[in-house]
C-alpha positions as CSV (number, residue, x, y, z in Angstrom):
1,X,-58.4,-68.9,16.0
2,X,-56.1,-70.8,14.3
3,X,-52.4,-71.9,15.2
4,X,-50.5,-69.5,13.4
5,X,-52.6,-66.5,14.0
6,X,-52.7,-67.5,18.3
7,X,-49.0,-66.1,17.9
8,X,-50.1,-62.6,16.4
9,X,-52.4,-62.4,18.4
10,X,-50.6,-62.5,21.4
11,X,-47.7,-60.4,20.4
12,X,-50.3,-57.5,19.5
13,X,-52.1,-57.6,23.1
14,X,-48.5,-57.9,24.8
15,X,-47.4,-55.0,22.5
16,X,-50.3,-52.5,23.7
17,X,-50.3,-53.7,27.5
18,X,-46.8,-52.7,26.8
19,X,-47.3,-49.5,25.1
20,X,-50.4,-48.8,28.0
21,X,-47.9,-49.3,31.1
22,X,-44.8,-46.5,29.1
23,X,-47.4,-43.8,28.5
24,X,-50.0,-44.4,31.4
25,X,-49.6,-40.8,32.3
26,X,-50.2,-39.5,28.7
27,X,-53.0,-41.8,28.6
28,X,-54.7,-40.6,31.8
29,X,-54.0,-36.8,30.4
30,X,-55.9,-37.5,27.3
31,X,-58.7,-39.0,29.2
32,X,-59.4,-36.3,31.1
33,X,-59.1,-33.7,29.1
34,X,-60.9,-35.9,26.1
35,X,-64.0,-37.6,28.1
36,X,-63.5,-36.5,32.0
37,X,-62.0,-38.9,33.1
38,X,-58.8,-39.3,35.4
39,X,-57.6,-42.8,35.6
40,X,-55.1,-41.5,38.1
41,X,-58.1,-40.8,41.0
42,X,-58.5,-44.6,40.9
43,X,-55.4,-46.2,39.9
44,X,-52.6,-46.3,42.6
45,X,-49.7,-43.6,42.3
46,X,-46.8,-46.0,42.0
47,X,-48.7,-47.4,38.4
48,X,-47.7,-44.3,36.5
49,X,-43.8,-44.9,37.9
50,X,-42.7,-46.5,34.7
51,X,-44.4,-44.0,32.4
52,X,-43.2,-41.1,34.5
53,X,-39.5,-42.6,34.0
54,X,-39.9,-42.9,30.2
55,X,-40.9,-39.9,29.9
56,X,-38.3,-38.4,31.9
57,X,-35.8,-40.3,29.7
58,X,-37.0,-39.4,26.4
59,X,-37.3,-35.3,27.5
60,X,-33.6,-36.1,28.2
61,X,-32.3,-37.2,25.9
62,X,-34.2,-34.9,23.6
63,X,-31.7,-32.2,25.5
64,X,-29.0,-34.3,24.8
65,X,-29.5,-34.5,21.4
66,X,-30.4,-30.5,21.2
67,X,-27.4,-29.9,22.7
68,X,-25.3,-31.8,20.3
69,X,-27.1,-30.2,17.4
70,X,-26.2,-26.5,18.5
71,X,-22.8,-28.0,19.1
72,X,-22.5,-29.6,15.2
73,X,-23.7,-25.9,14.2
74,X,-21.6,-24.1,15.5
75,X,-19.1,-26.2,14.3
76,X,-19.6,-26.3,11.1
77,X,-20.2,-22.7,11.0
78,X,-17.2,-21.7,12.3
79,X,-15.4,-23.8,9.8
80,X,-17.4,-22.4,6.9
81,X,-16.1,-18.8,8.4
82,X,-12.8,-19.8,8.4
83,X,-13.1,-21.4,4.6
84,X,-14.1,-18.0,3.5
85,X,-12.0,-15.9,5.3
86,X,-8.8,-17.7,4.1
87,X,-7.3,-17.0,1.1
88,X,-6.9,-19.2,-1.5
């Protein structure tokens, strides 16, 4: 492996141990549902913490960002209402 490419290659392995560790849980579900088996019967519970709290965020703000949708809607329908209503 050459100098330039030791770089790469250690960004991509740090970017899917990285990626692994966020969505352990997802992982584990896929596994067992795909080939049988549960990584979670072997691995400790406190090693899908971090992927339990990502996920947790992202279904968060997902709601956060539904909300503020249906919000902006309304909004704008309201005004559209009141621009045809009015006379001009």
């Amino acid at each position: 492996m050459s100098k330039a490419q030791r770089p790469l290659y250690l960004f991509l392995v740090a970017v899917v141990l990285l990626n692994t560790l966020l969505w352990l849980d997802s992982f584990d579900r896929y596994l067992s549902s795909r080939y049988h088996i549960t990584l979670s019967a072997t691995l400790p519970e406190r090693a899908f913490a971090l992927s339990r709290q990502t996920q947790d965020l992202i279904t968060h703000v997902q709601q956060l960002t539904s909300a503020k949708l249906v919000q902006f809607v309304k909004i704008g329908r309201a005004s559209c209402r009141e621009r045809v209503s009015s006379p001009v």
